[in-house]
KOLKOLSE-648565 format. One line per 4 residues: number of its first residue (from 0); for each residue x, y, z of N, C-alpha, C, O. Coordinates in pm, 1 decimal, always signed. Example, Ala and Ser with C-alpha at 12.3 -4.5 7.8 and 13.67 -1.06 7.14 Angstrom:
0) +1319.0 -569.0 +780.0 +1230.0 -450.0 +780.0 +1320.0 -330.0 +780.0 +1423.6 -331.9 +846.5 | +1285.0 -225.0 +708.0 +1367.0 -106.0 +714.0 +1290.0 +3.0 +787.0 +1340.9 +113.8 +803.9
# end
This chain:
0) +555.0 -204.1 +1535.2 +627.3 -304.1 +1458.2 +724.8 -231.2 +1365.9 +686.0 -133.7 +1301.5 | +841.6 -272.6 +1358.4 +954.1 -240.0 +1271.1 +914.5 -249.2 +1148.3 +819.5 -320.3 +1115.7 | +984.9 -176.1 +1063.7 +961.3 -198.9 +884.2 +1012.8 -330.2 +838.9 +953.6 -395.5 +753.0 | +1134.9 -374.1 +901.8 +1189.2 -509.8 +847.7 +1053.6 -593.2 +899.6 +978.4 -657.2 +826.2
4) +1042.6 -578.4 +1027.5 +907.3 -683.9 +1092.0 +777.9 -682.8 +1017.7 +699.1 -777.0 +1025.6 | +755.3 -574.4 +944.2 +623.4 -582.4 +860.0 +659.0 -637.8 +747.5 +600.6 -725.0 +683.3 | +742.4 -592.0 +729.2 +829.7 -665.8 +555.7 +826.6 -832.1 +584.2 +762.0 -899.0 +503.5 | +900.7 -908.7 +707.2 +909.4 -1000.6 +688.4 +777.8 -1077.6 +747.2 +815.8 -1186.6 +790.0
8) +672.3 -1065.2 +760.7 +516.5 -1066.3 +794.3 +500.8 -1137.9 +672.8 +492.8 -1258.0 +647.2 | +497.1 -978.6 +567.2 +470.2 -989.5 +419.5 +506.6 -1092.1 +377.6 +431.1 -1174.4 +325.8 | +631.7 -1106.6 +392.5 +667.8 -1210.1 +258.9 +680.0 -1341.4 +320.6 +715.9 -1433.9 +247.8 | +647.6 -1371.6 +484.2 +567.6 -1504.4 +499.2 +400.6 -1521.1 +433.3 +349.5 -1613.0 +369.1
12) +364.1 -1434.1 +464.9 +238.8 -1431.9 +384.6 +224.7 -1475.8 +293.7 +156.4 -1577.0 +277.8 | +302.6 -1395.7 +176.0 +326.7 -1457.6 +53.8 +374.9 -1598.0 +24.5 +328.2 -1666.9 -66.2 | +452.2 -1628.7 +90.5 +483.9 -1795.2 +96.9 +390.0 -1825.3 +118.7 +341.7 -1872.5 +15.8 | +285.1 -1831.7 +241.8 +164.0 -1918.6 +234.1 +118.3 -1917.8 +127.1 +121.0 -2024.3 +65.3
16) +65.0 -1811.3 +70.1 +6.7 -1798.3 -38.9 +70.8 -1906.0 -131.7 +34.5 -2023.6 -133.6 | +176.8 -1849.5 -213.6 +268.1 -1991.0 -256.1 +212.4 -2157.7 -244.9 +132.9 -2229.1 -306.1 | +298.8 -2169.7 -136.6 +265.8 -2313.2 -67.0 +100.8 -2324.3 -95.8 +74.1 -2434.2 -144.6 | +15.5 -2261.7 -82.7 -188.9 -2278.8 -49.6 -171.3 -2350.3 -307.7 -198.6 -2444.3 -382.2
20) -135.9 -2270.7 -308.3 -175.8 -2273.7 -418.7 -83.4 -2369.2 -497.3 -104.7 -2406.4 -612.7 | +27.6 -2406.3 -416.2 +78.9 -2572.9 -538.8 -23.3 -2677.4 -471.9 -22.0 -2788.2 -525.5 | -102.1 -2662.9 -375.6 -212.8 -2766.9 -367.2 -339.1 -2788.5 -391.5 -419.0 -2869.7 -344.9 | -350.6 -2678.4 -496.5 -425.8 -2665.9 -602.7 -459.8 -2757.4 -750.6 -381.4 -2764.4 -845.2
24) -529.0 -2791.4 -747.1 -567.6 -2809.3 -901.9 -604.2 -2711.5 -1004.1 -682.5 -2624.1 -966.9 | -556.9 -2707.3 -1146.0 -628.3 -2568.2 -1215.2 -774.4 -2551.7 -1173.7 -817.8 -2446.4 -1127.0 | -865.0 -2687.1 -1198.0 -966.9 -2672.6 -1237.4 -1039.9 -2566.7 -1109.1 -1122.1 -2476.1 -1122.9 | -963.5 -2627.4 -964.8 -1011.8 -2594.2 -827.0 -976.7 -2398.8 -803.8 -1026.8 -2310.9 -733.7
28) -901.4 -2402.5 -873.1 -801.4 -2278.5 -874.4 -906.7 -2182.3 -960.4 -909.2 -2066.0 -920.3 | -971.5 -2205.3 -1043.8 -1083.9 -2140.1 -1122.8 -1230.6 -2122.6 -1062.7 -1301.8 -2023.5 -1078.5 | -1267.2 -2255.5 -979.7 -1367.5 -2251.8 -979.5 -1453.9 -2194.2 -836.1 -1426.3 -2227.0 -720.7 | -1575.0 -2091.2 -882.6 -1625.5 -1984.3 -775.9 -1703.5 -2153.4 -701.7 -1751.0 -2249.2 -762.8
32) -1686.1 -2128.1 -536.7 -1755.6 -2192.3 -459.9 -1933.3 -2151.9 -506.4 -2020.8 -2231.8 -473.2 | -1955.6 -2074.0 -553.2 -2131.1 -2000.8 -504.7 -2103.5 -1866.3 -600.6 -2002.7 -1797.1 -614.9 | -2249.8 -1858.8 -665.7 -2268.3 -1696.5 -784.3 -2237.5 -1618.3 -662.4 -2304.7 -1613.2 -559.5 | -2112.0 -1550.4 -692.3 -2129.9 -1386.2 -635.5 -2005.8 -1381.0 -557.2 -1946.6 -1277.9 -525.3
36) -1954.5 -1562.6 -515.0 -1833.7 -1513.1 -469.8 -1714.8 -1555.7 -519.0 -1720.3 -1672.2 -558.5 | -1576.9 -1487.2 -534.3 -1484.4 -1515.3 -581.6 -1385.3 -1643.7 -544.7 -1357.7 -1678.2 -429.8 | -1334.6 -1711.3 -674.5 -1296.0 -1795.7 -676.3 -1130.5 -1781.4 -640.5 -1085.9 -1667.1 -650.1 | -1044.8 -1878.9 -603.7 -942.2 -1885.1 -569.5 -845.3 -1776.5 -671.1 -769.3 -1701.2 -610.2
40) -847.4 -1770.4 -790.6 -803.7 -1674.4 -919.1 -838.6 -1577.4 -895.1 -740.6 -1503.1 -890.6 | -947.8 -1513.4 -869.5 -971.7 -1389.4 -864.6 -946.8 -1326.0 -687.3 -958.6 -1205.5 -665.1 | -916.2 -1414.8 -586.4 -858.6 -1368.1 -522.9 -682.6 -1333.6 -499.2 -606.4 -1262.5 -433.7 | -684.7 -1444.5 -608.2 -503.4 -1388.5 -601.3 -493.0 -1282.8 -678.5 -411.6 -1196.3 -645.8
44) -564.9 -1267.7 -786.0 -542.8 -1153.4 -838.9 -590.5 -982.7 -832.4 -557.1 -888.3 -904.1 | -689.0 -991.0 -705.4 -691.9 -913.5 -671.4 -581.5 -901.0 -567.6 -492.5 -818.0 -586.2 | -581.7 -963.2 -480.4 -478.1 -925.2 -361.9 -327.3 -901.3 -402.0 -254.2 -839.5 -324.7 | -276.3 -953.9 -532.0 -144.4 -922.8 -592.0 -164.8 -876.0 -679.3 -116.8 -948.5 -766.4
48) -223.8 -765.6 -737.9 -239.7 -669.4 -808.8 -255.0 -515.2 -703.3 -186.2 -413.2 -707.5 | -353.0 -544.0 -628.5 -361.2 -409.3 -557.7 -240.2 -418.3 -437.4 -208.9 -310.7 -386.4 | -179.2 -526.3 -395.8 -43.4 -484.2 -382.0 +84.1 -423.0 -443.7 +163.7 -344.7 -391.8 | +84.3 -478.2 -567.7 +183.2 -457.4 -638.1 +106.8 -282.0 -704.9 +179.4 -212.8 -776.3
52) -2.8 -244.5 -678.2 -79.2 -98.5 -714.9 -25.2 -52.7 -552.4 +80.3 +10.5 -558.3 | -60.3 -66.3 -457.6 +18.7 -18.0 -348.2 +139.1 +4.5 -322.9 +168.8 +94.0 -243.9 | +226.6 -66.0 -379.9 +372.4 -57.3 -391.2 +423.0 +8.7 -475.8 +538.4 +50.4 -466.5 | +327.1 +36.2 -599.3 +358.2 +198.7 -682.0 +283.8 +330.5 -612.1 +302.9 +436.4 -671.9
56) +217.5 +334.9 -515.9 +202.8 +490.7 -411.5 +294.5 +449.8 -304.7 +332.2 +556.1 -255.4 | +363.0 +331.7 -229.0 +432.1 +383.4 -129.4 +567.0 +439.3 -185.6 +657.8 +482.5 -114.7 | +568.5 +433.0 -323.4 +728.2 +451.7 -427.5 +710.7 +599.2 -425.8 +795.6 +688.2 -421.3 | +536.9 +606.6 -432.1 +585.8 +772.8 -479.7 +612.1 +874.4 -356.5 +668.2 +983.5 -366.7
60) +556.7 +812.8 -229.6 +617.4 +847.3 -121.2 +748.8 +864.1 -74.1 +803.1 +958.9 -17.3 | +798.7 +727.9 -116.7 +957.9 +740.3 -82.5 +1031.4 +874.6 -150.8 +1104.6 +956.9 -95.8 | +988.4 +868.2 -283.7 +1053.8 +957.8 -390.0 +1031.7 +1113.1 -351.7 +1103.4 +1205.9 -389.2 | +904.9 +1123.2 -260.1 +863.6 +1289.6 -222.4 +759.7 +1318.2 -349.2 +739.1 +1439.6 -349.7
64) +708.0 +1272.9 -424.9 +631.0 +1298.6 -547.1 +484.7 +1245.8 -514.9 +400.0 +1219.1 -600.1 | +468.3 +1234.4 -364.0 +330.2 +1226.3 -324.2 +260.0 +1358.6 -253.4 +321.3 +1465.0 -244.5 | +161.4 +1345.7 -217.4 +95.0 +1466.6 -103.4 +219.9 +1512.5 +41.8 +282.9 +1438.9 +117.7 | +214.4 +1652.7 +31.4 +272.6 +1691.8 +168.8 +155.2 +1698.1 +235.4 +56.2 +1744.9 +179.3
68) +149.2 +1641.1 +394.2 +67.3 +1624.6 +424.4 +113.5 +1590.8 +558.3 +187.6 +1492.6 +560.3 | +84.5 +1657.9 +695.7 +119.9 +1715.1 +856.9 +12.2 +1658.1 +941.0 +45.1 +1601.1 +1045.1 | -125.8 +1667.8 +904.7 -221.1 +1625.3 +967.4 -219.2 +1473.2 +1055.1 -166.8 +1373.4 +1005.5 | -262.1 +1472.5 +1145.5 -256.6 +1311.3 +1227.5 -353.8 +1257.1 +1186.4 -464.0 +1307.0 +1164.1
72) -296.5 +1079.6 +1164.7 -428.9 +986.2 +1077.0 -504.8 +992.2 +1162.7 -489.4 +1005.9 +1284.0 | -617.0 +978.8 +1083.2 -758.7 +929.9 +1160.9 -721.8 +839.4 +1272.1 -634.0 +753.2 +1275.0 | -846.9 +893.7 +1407.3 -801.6 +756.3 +1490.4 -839.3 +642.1 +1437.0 -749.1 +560.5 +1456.1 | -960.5 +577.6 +1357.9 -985.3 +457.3 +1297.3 -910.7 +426.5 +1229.7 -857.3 +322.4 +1268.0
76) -872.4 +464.1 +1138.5 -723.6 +429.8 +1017.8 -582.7 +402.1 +1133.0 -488.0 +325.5 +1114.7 | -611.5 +503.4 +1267.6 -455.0 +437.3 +1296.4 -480.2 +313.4 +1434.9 -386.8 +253.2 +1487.8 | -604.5 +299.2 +1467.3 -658.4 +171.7 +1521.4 -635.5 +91.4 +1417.0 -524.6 +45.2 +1443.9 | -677.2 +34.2 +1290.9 -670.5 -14.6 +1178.3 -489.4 -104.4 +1200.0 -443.5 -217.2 +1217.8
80) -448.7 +20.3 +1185.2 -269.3 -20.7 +1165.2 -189.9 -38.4 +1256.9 -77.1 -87.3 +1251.7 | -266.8 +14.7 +1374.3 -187.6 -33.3 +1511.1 -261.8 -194.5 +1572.6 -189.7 -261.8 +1646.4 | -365.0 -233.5 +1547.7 -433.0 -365.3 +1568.2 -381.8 -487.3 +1456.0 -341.3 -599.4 +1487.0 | -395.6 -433.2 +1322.1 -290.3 -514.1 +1237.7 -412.5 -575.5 +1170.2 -390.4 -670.8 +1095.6
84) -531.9 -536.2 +1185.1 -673.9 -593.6 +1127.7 -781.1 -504.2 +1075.3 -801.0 -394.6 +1127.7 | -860.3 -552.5 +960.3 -964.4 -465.4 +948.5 -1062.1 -517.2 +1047.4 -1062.7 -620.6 +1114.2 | -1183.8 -369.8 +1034.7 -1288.5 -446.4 +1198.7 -1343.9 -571.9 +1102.9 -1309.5 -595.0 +987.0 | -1439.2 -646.0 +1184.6 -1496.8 -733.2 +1197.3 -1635.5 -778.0 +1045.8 -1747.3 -727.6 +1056.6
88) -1618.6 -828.1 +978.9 -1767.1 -807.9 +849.0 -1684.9 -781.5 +728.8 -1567.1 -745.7 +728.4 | -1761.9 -803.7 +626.2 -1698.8 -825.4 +464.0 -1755.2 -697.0 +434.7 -1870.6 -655.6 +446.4 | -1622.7 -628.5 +383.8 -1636.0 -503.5 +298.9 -1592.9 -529.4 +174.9 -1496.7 -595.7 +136.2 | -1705.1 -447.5 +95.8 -1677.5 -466.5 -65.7 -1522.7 -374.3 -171.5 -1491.6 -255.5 -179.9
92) -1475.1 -474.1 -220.4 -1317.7 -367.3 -295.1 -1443.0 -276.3 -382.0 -1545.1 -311.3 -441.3 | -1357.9 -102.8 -347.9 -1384.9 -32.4 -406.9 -1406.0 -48.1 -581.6 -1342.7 -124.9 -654.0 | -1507.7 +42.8 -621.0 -1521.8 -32.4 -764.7 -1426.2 -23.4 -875.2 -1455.0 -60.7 -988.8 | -1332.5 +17.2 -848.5 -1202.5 +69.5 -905.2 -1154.6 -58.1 -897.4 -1169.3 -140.5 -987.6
96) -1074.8 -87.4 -751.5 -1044.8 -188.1 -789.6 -1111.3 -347.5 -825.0 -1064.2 -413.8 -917.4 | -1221.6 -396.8 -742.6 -1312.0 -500.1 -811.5 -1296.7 -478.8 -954.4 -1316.1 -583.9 -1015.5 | -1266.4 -371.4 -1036.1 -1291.1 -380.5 -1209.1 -1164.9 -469.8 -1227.9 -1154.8 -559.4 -1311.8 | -1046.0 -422.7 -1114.7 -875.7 -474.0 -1186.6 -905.5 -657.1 -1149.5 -810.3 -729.8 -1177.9
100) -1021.2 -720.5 -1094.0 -951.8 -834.5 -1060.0 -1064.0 -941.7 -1198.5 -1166.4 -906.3 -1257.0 | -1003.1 -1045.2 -1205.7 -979.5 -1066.2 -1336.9 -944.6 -1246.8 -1314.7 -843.9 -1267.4 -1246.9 | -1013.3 -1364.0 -1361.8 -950.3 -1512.2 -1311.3 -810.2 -1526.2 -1417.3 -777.5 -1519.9 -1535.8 | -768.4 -1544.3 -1310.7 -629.6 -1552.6 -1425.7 -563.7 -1730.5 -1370.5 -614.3 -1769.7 -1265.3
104) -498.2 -1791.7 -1412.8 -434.4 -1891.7 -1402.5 -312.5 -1949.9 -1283.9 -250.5 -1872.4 -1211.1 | -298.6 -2064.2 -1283.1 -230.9 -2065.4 -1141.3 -39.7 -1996.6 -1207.7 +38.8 -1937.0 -1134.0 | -25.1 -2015.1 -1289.8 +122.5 -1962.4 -1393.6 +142.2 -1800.5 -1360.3 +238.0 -1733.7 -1321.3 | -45.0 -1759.8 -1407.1 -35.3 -1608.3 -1378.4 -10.5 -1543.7 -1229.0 +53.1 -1444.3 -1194.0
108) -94.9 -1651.3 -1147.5 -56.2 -1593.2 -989.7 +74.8 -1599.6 -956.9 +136.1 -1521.0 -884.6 | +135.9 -1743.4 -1039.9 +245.9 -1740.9 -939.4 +400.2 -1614.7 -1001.5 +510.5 -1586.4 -954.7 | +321.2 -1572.5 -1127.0 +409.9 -1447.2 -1199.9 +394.0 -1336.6 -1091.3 +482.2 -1305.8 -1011.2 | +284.8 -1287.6 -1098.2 +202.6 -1174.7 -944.5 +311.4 -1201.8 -859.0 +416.7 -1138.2 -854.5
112) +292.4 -1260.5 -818.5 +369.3 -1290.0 -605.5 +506.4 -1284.9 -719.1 +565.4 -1183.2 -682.5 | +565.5 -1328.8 -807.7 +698.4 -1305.9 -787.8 +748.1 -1133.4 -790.0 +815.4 -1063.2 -714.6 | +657.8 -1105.9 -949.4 +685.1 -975.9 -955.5 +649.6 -857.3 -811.9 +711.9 -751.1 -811.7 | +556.4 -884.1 -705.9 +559.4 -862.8 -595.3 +678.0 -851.7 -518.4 +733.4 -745.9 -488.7
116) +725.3 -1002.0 -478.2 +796.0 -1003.4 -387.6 +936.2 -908.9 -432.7 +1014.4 -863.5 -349.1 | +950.0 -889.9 -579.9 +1080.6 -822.4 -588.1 +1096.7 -705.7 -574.9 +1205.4 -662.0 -537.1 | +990.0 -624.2 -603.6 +922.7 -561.1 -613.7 +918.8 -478.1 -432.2 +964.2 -369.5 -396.3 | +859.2 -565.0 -368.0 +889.7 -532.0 -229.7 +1027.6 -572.8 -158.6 +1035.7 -540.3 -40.1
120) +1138.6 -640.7 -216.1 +1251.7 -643.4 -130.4 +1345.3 -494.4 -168.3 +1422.8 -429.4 -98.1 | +1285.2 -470.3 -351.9 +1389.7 -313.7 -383.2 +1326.3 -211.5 -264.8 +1408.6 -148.4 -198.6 | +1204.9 -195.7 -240.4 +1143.1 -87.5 -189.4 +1192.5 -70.1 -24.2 +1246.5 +22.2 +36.8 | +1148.7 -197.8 +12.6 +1165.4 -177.7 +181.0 +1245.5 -115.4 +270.7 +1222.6 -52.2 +373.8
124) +1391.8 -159.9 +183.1 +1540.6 -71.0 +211.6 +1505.1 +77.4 +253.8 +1549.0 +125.9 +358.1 | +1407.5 +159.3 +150.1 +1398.2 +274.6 +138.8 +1247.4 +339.5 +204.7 +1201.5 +451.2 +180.9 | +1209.6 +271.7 +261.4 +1103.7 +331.9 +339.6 +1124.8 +406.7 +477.5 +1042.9 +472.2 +542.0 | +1257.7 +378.6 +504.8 +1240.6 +451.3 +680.5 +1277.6 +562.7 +578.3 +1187.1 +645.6 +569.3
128) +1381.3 +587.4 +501.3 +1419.5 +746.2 +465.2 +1282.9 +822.1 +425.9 +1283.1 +943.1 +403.1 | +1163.9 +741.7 +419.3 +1077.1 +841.6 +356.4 +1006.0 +912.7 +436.0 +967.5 +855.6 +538.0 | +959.5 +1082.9 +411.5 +938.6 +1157.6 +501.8 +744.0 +1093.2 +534.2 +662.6 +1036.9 +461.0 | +741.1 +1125.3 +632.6 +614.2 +1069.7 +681.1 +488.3 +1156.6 +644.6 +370.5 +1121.0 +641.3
132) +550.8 +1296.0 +614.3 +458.3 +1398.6 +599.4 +427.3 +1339.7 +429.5 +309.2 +1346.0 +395.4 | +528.8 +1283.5 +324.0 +478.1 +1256.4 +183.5 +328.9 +1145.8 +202.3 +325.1 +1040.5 +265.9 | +265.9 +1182.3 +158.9 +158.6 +1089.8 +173.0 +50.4 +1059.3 +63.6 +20.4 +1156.8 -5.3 | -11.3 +945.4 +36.2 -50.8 +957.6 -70.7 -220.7 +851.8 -56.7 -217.6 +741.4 -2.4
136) -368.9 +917.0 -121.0 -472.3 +871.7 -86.9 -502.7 +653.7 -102.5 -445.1 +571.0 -173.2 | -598.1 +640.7 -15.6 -594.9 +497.4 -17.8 -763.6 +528.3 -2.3 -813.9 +613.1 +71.4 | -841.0 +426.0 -101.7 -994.2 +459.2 -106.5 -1073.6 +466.9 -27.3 -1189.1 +508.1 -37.6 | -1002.3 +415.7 +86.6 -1101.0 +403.0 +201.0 -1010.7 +436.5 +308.3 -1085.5 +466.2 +401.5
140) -909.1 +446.5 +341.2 -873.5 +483.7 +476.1 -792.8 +641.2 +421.7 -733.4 +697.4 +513.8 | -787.5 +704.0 +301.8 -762.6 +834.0 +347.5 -594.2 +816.1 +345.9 -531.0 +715.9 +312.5 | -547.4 +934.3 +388.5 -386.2 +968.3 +331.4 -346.3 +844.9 +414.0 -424.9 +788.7 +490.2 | -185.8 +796.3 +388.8 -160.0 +714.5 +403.2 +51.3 +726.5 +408.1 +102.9 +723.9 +296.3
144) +139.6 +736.7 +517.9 +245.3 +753.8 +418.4 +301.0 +574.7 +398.1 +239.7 +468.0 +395.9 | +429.8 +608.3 +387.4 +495.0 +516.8 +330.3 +525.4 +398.9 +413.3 +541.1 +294.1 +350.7 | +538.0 +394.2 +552.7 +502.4 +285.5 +663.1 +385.1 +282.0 +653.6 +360.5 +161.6 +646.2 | +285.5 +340.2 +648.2 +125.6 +319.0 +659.8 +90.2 +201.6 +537.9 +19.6 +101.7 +551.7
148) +143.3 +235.1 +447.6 +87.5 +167.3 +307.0 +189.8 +31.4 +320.3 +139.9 -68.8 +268.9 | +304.1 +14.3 +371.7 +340.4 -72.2 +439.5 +270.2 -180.2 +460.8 +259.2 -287.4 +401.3 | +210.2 -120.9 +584.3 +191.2 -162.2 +718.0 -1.8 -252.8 +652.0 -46.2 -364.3 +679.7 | -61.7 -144.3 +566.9 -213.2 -144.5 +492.6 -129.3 -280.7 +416.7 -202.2 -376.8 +441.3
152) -30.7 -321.3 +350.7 -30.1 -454.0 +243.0 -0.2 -526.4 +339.0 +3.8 -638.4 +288.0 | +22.8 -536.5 +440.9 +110.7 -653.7 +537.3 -83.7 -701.7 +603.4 -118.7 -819.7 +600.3 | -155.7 -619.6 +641.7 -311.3 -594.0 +708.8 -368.8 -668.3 +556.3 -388.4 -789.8 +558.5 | -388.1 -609.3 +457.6 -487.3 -684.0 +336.8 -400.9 -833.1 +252.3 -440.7 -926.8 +183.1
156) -313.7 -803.8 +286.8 -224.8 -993.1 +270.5 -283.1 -1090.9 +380.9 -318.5 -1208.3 +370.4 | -282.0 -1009.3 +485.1 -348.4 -1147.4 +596.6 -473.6 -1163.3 +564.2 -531.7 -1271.7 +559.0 | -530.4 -1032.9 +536.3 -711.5 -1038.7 +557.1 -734.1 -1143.3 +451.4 -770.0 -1252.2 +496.3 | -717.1 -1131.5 +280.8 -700.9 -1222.8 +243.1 -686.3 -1377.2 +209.8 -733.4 -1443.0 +117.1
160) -608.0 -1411.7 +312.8 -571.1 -1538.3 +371.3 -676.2 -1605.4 +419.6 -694.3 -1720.2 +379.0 | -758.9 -1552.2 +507.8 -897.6 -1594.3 +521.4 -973.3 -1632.8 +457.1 -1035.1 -1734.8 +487.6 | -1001.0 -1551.5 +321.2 -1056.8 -1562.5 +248.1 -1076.0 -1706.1 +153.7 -1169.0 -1752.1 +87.4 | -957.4 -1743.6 +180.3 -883.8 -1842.6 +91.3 -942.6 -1979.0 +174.3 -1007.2 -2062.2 +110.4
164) -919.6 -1996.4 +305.8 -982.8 -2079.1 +388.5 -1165.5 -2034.9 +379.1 -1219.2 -2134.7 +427.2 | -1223.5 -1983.3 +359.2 -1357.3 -1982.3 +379.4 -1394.1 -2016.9 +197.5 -1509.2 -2022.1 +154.2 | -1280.0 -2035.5 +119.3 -1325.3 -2114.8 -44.2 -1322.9 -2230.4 -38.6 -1398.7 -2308.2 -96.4 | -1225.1 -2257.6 +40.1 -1193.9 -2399.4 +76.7 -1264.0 -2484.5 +156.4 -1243.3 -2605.5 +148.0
168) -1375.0 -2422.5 +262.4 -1475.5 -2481.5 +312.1 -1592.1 -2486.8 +224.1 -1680.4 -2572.5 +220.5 | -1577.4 -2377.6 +151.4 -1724.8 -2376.0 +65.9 -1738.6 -2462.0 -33.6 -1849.3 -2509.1 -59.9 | -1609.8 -2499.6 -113.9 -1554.4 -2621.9 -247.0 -1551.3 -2718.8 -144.9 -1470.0 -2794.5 -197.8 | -1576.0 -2766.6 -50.1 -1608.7 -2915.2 +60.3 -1423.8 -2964.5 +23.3 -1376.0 -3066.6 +72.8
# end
C-alpha cells in the first residue's frame, strides 16, 4: 500500500470516528459498559493520544534523529503490516501507555482527532523522503521506520474501531 493510500485509510478512519461520536450522548460517551472495561472516552483517548505519540517518533524518523538501524523487521511485525491487522485476541496497552488514557469529554475528543488530523496531513508529505534505515522503538513490535509507524496508526485506528462497536453492544 502507498503512503498516500495509508494516509487516506487514516483519515477515513478518523471520520468514522467523528461521525460514531456526534451520535453520542455525553452521558453514553462516559459511561464504562462493565468494571474493567473502557468506556467510549477512554477509548478515544487512548487511540488519539498514542497516535498523535506516534506521530512524534515517525517525525523523528523523518528528521534522521531516530535509531540507524539496517536489520530486516521481524517476520511477525512485518506479517502484522503487510496483513493490515493485529492477530486474533485482546492485548493489553502497554503500562505506559494505559497510564496516558484518561475519560475526557466528547469537546476533548473531538480537539484529539483535530489536532491529529493536522498533525498527520503536515507529516505525510514527508515520509517517503525518510530513510528507512532511521528507525525508532514501538513497545511491542520493536524498531519501526517511518512507513512502518505509518502503516502501525492506520492498523491501531482500525483495531480500535471495533472496539467501539463491541461498547455499543455491551450499553444495549
Amino acid at each position: 500500500m502507498s503512503i498516500n493510500q495509508t494516509a487516506s485509510q487514516i483519515v477515513q478512519a478518523t471520520a468514522r470516528y467523528e461521525a460514531f461520536l456526534a451520535t453520542l450522548s455525553d452521558a453514553d460517551f462516559q459511561r464504562n459498559p462493565a468494571d474493567g472495561v473502557w468506556s467510549y472516552a477512554e477509548v478515544y483517548s487512548h487511540i488519539f493520544v498514542a497516535n498523535l505519540s506516534s506521530l512524534l517518533v515517525l517525525k523523528k524518523c523523518i528528521e534522521g534523529t531516530a535509531e540507524e538501524d539496517n536489520k530486516p523487521t521481524h517476520f511477525a511485525v512485518w506479517l502484522i503490516l503487510f496483513l493490515g491487522k493485529f492477530p486474533p485476541g485482546k492485548i493489553k496497552a502497554p503500562a505506559r501507555i494505559a497510564a496516558m488514557v484518561k475519560k475526557i469529554n466528547p469537546t476533548e475528543a473531538q480537539q484529539l482527532m483535530r489536532n491529529f488530523s493536522q498533525r498527520l496531513q503536515e507529516l505525510v508529505p514527508q515520509v517517503s523522503e525518510a530513510s528507512s534505515s532511521q528507525k525508532a522503538k514501538h513497545p511491542r513490535l520493536g524498531l519501526l521506520n517511518a512507513r512502518q509507524w505509518l502503516r502501525f496508526i492506520e492498523i491501531h485506528t482500525k483495531h480500535h474501531e471495533k472496539q467501539l462497536y463491541r461498547i455499543q453492544k455491551q450499553l444495549g
